[in-house]
N, C-alpha and C positions, 0 to 999 in steps of 0.2 A: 361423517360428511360435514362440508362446512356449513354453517347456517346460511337462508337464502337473505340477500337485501331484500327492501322491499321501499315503494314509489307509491306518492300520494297522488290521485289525480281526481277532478271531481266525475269524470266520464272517461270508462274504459272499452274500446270496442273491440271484438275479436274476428279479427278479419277486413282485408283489405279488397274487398272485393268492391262493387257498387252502391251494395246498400250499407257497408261500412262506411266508406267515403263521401258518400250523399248525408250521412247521416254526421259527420265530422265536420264535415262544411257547414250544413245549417246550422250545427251547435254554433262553428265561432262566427255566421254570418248573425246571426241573434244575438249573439252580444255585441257586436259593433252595433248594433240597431240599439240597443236596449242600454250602452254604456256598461256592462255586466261580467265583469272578465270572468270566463272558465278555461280548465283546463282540461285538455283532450288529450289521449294517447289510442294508437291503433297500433295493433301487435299483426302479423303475418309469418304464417310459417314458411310460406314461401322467400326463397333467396334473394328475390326483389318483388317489390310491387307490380301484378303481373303475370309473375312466372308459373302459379298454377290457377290459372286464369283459360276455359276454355269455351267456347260460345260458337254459335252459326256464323256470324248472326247478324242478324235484321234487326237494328233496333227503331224505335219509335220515339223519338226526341219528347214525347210530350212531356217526362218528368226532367228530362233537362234542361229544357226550356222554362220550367219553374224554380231550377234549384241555380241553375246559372244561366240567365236570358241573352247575355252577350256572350255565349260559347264559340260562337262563325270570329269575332275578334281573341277571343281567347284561343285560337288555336286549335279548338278540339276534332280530335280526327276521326270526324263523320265527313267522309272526305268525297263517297259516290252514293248518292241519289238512286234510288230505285226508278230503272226505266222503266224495265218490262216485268209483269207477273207470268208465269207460266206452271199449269199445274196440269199433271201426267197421271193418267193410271198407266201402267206396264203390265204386259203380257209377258211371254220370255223374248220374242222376237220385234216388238213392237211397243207400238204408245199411242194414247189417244189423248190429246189437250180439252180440256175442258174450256169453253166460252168466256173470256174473262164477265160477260154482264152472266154469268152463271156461278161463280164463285162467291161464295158468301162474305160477307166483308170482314169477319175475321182473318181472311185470308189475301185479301187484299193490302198491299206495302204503297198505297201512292202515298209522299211523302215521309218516308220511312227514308233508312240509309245501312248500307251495307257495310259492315265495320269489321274491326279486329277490337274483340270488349276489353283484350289484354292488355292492346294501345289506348284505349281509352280508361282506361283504370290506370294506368300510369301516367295519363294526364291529370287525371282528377286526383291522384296523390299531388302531382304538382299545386295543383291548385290549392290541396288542403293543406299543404306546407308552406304555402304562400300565407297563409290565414292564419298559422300560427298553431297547429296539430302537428303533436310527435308523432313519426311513421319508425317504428322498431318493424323493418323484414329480418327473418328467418330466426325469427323468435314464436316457436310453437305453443299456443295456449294447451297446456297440457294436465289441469286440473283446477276444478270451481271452489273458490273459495266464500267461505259460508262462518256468519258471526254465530254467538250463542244462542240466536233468536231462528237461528234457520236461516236469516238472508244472505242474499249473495252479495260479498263484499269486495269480487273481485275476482283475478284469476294467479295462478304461478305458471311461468313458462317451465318447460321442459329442463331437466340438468343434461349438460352436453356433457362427450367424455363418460359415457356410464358405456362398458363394457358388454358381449353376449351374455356373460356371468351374473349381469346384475352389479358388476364391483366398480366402482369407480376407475376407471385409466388414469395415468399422466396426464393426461387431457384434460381433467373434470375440470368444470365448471358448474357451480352450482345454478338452478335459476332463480329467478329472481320474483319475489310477490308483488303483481300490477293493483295496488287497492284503491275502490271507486265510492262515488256515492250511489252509480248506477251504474252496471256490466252492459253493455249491449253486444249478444252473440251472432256476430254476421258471416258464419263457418262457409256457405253453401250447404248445398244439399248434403242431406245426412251427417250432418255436423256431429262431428264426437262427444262436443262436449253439450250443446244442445240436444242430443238422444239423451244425454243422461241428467241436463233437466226436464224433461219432456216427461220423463218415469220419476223421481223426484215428488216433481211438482202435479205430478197426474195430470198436467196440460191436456193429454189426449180424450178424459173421461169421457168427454161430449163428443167428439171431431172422428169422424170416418176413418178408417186406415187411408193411413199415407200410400199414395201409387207410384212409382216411379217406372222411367225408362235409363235405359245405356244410352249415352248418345256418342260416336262415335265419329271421327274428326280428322280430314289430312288436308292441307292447305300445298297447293298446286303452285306453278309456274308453267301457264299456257303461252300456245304461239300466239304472239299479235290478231292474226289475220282467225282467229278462231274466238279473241277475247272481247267482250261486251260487257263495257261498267254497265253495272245496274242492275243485269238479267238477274234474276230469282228465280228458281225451279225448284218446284217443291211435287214429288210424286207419291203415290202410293201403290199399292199393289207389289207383284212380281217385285226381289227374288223369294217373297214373304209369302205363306199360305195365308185364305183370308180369315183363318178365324185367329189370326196371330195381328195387336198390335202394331204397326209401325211404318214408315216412311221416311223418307229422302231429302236433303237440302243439294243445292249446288249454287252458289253466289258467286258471283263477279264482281271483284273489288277492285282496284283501283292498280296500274302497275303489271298488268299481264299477271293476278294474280288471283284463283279460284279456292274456295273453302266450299268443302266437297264433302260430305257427313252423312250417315243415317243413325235411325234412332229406333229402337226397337224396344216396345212396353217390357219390362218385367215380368208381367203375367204371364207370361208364355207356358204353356205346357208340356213342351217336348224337349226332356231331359238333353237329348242330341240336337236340339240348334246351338251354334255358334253365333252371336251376333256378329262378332268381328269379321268369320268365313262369309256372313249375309252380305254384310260392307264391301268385303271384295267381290262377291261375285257380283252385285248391283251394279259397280261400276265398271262391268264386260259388255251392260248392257248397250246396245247399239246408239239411242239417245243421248246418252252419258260418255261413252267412251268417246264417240267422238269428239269431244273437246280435250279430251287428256293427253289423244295420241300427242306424238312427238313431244308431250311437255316433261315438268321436273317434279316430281315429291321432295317438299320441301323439310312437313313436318306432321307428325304423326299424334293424339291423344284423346281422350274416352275421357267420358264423366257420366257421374248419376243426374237424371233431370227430375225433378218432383211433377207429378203428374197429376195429382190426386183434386187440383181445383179446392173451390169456397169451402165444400162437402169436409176436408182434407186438414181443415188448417187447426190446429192443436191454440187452445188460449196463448196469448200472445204473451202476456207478464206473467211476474212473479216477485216476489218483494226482493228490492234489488238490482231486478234486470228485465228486461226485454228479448223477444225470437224477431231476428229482421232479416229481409231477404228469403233465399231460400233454406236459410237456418227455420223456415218457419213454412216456407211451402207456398210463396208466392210467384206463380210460373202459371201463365197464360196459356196452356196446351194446343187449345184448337188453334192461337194463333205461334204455333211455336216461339214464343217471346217471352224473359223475363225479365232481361236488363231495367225494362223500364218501369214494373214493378218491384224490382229493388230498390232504387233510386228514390220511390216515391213513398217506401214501406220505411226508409231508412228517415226520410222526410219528416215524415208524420212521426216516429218513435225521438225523432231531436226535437221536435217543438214540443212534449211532454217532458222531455225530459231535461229542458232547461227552464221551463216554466216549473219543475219542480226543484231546482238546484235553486233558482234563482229566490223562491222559499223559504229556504234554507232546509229544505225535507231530505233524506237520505233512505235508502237501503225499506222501504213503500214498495206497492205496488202502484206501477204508474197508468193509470185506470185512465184519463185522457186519451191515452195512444189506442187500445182499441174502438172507442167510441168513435174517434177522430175517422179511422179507418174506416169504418162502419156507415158514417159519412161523406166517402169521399170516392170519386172516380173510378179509383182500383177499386174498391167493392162492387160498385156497377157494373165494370167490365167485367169481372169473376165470377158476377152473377148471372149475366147472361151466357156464360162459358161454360156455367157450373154443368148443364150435360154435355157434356163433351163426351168424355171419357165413359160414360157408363153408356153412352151411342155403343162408341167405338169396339166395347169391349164385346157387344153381339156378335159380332164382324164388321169387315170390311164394306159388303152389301149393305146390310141393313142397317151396318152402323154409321155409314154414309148417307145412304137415303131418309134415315132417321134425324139424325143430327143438320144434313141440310133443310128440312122441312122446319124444325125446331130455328135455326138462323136465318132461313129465308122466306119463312111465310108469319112464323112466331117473333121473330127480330129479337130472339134468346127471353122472349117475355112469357114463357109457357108458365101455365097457372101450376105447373106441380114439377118437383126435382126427383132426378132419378139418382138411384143410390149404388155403392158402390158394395164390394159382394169379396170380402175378404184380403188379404193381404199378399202381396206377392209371393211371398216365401209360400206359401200355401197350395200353390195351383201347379207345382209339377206333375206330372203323370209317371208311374213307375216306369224300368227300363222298359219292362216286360208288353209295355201297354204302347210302345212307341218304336219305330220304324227308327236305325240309325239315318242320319242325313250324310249322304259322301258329297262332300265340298272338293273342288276342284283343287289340283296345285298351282299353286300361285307361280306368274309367269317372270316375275321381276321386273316388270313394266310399268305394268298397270294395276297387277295385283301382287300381293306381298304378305312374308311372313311374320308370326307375328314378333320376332325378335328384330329383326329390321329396323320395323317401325317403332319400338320401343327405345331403337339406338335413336333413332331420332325426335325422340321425344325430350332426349337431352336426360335421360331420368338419373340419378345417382344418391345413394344413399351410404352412410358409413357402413361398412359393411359390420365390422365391430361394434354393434347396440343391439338393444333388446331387441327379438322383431316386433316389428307394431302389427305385425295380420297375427292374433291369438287366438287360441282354440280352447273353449270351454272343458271339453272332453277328446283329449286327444285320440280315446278309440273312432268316436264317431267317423270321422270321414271313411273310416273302410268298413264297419262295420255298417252302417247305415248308408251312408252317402255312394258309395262305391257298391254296392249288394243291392240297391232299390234302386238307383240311378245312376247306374256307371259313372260315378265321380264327375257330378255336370259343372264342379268350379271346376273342373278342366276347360270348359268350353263358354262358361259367360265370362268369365274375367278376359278382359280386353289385353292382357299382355303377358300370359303365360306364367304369369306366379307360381298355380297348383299345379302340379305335376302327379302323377303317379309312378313311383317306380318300382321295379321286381328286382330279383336275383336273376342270373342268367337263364336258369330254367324255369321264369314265369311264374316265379313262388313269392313267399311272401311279399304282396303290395304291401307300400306305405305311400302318404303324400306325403311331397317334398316344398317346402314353400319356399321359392325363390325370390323370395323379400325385395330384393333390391331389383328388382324387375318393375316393383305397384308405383301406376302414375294417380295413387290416389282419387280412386275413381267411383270406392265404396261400394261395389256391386255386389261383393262376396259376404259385404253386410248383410245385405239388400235381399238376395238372392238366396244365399245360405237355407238350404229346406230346415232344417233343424234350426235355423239362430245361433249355431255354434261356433262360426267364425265372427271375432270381433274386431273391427278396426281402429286400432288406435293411434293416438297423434305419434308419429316418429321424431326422432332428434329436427331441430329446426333446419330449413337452410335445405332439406333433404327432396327429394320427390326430382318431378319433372320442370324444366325451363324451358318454358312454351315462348317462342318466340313468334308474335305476331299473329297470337290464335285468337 
């Protein structure tokens, strides 16, 4: 193979998401302040800035308002204002609204704005290449590069053109080594390459297991006379049992345009739920449906959300580099929001790390940035959030009336933190212990299969490359995973990947992994009972092209 080039920069960041880009800008806005040229590059495996980009979402301007305060002239498109809150418990027939002076103000969006964060990441690229940041899309950070001393000096993207076989094609392309004075990994949740500094660096030593949800996504085209910028609907309950995690978004954007999602914890127990079957059937539900009749599905996609709060979060450095965004587990649960703690995580990680460039210091640990954090707004807010999830995880009852007494009578300032009680991969219940669930057939209206919606996710990958879903032991899924729990990556992967198939007469199963199906969504990481499926970076440029999510 050929040798790879390799590129000098003093700041390399891995991912293009929010707290990538927040974190790019305030580098080159500190040197215009400070006279101090540096150099930035952001790498994105995605095929443009954007493209696998998936969010509610509600954001909260607070950290954009500090990192660009003239955003309303720059164009940025938070384009509709949160009118109305409305929050639902559902029965199967029915819904009860909660009292907005009864909703705890985590839950509360006045002043908030209804977005597409996909459009807004392709703004804020704009803006960071306005400022003088190289943006490389669908160039995959595909492995940590590390000096003699152990630090991280960087990353190498992916080689394109590498065959099923492992062998190089006509195609090949070698990739190329990104070398920094500091890495910053802004993957999102369950970052590849961040999980494999996290075990490395033993980041976790101290920090709670990480918790995640699926959260799952289709952005609508409603009739006029049924659409309301602003509304917010956030429900819980029905089609969910209540000792099960989880709940509903519905937004109204701008355009006769709805972003319609639920979100179901990981922890789940019952080898037989389907999150995705959950999603469909939620929106048969009479509340809900009635805004979808007569409209369009647009566009279809599922991500992992970190859920796990303050409790959660894995040390932040390491010499070298930096965990920003939810490469590190910064996501507000009780208020469904993250955007705006990446933004502000990505903030705080630029202003240590150009006051150490600017030094002349390299490849350190940058001990500023957590302190900074520690210090600052988003710890506050994280703090009083920190029970959320170990509420919730009692159930739905308790874990509500718990958590509201904690927000509403406590103001999140309760004198003791509740803890978190293992990892998700851990909490399935064997076949034998659980009732299958029969989910309905989708009607092609309103509810849909999951290959459909995968077409519309735009997903596409070479089909000739290595697969990136790998399996530690290739016995395990039938001997284990299919024998204790009827092969449940049949049912949480959001887009049909796993499959099991037999001989004509029902004999030997095997799983089939249909690769070019995965919208990178990392669940099968996540979820996996054994930890036997691994997710790795694929060929760049590959996955789903989220338009407008």
């Amino acid at each position: 193979m050929s040798e790879r080039e390799s590129m000098e920069y003093d700041v390399v960041i891995v991912g293009a998401g929010p707290a990538g880009l927040a974190a790019a800008i305030k580098l080159k806005q500190l040197a215009a302040e400070q006279n101090h040229e540096i150099s930035v590059c952001v790498i994105e495996k995605g095929s443009e800035v954007g493209a696998h980009i998936l969010s509610g979402a509600v954001m909260d301007p607070r950290a954009l308002n500090e990192l660009l305060p003239n955003w309303k002239e720059l164009d940025a498109p938070l384009n509709t204002p949160v009118t109305d809150d409305c929050f639902l418990f559902l029965s199967e027939v029915s819904s009860l609204r909660v009292p907005t002076f009864l909703l705890p103000g985590c839950l509360q969006n006045h002043g908030n704005y209804v977005i597409s964060l996909g459009n807004v990441c392709r703004w804020l690229g704009q803006q960071a290449e306005g400022l003088g940041v190289e943006i490389f899309p669908g160039f995959a950070a595909a492995e940590v590069l590390f000096d003699d001393k152990g630090s991280v000096v960087g990353v190498a993207t992916g080689d394109m053109g590498i065959g099923k076989d492992g062998k190089p094609t006509d195609a090949h392309a070698p990739g190329m080594e990104l070398r920094a004075k500091y890495t910053l990994f802004a993957e999102g949740c369950r970052g590849h390459l961040g999980k494999q500094l996290q075990e490395k660096f033993k980041l976790r030593a101290n920090a709670e297991p990480q918790l995640y949800g699926i959260g799952l996504k289709e952005l609508w085209e409603i009739k006029p006379e049924k659409h309301k910028p602003g509304l917010v609907i956030h429900t819980a309950g029905w089609p969910l049992e209540n000792d099960t995690y989880g709940g509903s978004f519905c937004y109204h954007l701008e355009n006769n345009l709805v972003a319609i999602g639920f979100v179901v914890g990981l922890g789940y127990t019952n080898p037989y739920l389907s999150p995705y079957e959950e999603f469909q059937r939620y929106k048969t539900h009479p509340a809900i449906r009635t805004y979808l009749e007569g409209g369009k599905r647009i566009s279809y996609g599922a991500r992992a959300i970190n859920a796990g709060g303050l409790q959660s979060l894995p040390k932040l450095i390491f010499p070298g580099g930096c965990l920003i965004g939810d490469d590190a587990g910064f996501l507000n649960a009780s208020r469904i929001k993250g955007s705006h703690a990446a933004i502000k995580s990505g903030m705080l990680a630029a202003d240590a790390v150009f006051e150490a460039v600017r030094k002349g210091r390299a490849g350190d640990e940058l001990n500023d940035y957590p302190v900074a954090f520690e210090g600052s707004w988003l710890h506050d807010e994280l703090h009083r959030a920190r029970n959320f999830k170990p509420w919730m995880a009692k159930g739905l009852i308790i874990g509500t009336l718990g958590f509201g007494m904690d927000q509403v009578l406590l103001r999140g300032k309760a004198p003791w933190t509740l803890h978190h009680h293992g990892p998700d991969h851990e909490s399935l219940k064997s076949k034998r212990e659980c009732e299958p669930i029969v989910y309905p057939k989708p009607d092609g209206v309103i509810t849909f299969d999951r290959l459909s919606s995968v077409f519309i996710s735009n997903t596409n990958h070479n089909e000739d490359q290595p697969a990136h879903l790998t399996l530690k032991d290739a016995s395990v899924p039938i001997k284990v995973n299919l024998e204790l729990y009827d092969a449940p990556e049949q049912r949480y992967c959001p887009a049909g990947v796993y499959e099991i198939v037999r001989d004509n007469d029902g004999s030997n199963p095997r799983l089939q992994i249909n690769a070019q199906n995965c919208v990178h969504c990392k669940t099968c990481d996540i979820k996996d009972p054994t930890q036997n499926i691994v997710w790795v970076t694929p060929e760049g440029g590959g996955g789903p092209n989220y338009p407008g999510m």
